[in-house]
N, C-alpha and C positions, 0 to 999 in steps of 0.2 A: 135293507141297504139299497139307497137311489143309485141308478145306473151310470156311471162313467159319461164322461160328453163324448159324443163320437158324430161322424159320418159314417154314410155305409152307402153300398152300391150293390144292386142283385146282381149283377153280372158286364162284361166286356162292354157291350153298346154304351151303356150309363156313363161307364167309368169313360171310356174313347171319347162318348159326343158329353162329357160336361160341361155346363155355363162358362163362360170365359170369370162369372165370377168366382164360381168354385176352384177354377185351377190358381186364381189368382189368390184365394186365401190358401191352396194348398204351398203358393209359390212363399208367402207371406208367413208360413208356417216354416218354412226350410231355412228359410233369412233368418229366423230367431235361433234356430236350432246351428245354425252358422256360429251366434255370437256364444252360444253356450256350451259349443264344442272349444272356444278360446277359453272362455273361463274356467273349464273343467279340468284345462292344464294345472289351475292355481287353487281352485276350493271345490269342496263339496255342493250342491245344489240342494237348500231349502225347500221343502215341502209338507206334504200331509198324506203318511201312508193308512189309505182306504183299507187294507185289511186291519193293520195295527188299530186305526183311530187315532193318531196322534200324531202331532207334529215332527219330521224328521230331517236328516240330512242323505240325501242319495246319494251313494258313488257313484262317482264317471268320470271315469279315466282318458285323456285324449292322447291317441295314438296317430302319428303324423297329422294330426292337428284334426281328427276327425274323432267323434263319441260314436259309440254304438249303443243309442240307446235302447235296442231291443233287448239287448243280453246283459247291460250295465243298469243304471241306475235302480243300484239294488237297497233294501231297506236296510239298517240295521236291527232292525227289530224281529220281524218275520222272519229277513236274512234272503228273499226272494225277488228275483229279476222285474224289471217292470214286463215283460212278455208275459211273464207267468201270472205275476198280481193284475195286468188291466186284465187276463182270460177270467182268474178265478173272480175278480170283481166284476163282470160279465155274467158269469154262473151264476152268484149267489143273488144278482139283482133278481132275479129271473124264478130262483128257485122256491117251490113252496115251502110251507114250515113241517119241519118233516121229512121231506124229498130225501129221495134216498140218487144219490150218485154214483158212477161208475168214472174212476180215472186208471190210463193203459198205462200208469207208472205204481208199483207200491212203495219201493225203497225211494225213494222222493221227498223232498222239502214239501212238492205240492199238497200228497197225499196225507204227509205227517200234518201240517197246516190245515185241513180239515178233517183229521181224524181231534185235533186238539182242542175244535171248535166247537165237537158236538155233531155234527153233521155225518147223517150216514151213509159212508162211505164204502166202498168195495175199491180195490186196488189190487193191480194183477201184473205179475213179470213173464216175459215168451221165456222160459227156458224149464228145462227136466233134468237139467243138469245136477245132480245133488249135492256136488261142490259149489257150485255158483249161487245153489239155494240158500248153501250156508252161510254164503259171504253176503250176500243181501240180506238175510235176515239178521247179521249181525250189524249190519249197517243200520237198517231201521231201528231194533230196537237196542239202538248203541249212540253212536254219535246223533243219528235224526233225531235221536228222543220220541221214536214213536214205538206202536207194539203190534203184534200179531203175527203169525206165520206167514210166510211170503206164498202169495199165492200162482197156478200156472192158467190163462188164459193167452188162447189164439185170438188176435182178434177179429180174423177172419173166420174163426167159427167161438162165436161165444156162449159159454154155459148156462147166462143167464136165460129166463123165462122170456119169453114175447110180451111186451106192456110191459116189463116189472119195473122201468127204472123212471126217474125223474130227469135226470141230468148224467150226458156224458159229457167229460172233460179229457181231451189230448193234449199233451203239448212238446210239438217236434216228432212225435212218432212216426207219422202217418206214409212222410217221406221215407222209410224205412221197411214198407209193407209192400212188396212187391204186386201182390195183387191190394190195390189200396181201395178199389172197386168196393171189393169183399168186404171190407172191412167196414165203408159207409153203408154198407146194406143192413150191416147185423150191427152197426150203430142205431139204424131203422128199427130196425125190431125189436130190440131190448126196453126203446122208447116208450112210454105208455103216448096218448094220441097228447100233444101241448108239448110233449117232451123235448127239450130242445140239446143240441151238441155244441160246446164251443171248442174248438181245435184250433192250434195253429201249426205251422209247417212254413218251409221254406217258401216264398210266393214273389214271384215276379209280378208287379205291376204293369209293369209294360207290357206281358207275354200275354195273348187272350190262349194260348196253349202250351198246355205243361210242357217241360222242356224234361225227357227221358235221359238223364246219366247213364242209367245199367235196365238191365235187363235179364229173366232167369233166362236159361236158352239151354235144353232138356235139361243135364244133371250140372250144368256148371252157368257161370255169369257173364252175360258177355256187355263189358265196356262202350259205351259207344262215346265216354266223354272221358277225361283224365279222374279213377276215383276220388272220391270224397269222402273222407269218414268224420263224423261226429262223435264226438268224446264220449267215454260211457265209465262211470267212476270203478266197475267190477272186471267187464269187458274188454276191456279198450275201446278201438276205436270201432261204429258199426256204420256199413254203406249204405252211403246215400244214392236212391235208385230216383226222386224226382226233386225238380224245384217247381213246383205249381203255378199256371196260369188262371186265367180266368175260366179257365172251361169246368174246375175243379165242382164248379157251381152246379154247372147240368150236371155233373155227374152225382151231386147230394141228392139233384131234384130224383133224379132216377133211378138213385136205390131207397126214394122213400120220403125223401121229405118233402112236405108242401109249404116248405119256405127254407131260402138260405141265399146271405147275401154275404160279403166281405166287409167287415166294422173295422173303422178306423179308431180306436178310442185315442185320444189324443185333449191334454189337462198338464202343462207344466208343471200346474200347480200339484196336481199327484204323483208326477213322477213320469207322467206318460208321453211321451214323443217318439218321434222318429217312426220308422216303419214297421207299428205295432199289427199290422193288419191282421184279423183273427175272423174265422168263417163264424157265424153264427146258423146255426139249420134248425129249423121245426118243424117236428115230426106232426 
């Protein structure tokens, strides 16, 4: 699979000091995303979903006259966000034949969408809960249409071997990981050396530093902004401890990776706009 069109920037300076021509195609890109936030009030948006293969229609719902296309223009086919299809179309460009992957969701469209494919996959849920285990495992291999035991992985301490993986894939977790530090380290390690991680998360453009919601603070959580929670289809709702700035970058570089920048993938024609930004890192 050829890679998505994108832009991408290693870190704050690039992104702050860009060409007046670049901000002006990013401005040029917003203007079109304008008129297709008016249309999306009245029809669906034609294109070509890259996982499917085939030509389709996206939803995109406009909500006081504005799309979200991060979490909307979803396929009918796969049935998957475009946030999620430009990461996984990110992944797979990337991945060897064979490569075996790691995603921090099991009971997941994403995860059932490359368990379907072939692709070898591992998929893991935070919880020891035995009720909750129940209810995801009947979500997977129930409604997802996928199969196997719901498995338990920290991903602050992962069971996997040192080198063993080919590809990590996150998506939206990472905000959720109080030490989120940990968590890119032992993305690091699971890496074999090429190994790369594509994740996405909440991210401030503007911000060159993470902007802290919560915080653990000894045995309880201390607030420092109104909470936030994130939908979770077993759970309910779970909190959001960051929204990510640029600095998310050094912190890939420093538990390990020798390359990681911020991709912008961005292709009407597949579905993709709006503020897909998704970290790409190599280990």
């Amino acid at each position: 699979m050829l890679p998505p069109p994108t832009v991408d920037y290693p870190g704050w300076k690039e992104w702050s000091g860009r060409s007046l021509e670049a901000d002006h195609r990013h401005r040029d890109r917003w203007l079109l995303e304008q008129a297709m936030s008016t249309l999306a009030q009245r029809e669906r948006w034609p294109g070509h979903c890259a996982l499917c293969d085939r030509g389709v229609e996206f939803s995109l719902a406009a909500r006081d006259g504005e799309a979200d296309f991060r979490e909307e223009m979803c396929c009918p086919g796969c049935g998957l966000n475009a946030r999620v299809r430009a990461g996984l179309h990110l992944l797979l460009a990337g991945l060897p034949e064979g490569g075996r992957v790691y995603i921090t969701e099991q009971a997941s469209r994403p995860f059932v969408w490359l368990q379907s494919r072939g692709v070898a996959v591992i998929g893991s849920e935070f919880t020891t809960d035995p009720e909750r285990i129940a209810e995801l495992g009947k979500m997977l291999n129930g409604p997802l249409g996928g199969h196997g035991e719901i498995r338990f992985e920290d991903v602050t301490r992962l069971g996997m071997e040192d080198a063993s993986l080919d590809a990590v894939a996150s998506f939206d977790v990472l905000e959720h990981v109080p030490d989120y530090r940990a968590a890119l380290a032992e993305f690091a390690r699971v890496l074999k050396p090429g190994g790369r991680l594509v994740l996405t998360a909440p991210f401030i453009a503007a911000h060159e530093a993470t902007l802290v919601r919560a915080r653990i603070d000894g045995d309880g959580i201390d607030h420092l902004l109104e909470p936030e929670y994130h939908g979770d289809p077993v759970a309910g709702g779970i909190l959001c401890f960051f929204h990510f700035g640029w600095d998310l970058l050094d912190e890939a570089r420093a538990a390990g990776f020798t390359d990681a920048r911020m991709v912008l993938p961005w292709a009407p024609g597949l579905g993709y706009c709006g503020a897909l930004w998704t970290l790409v890192a190599t280990r």
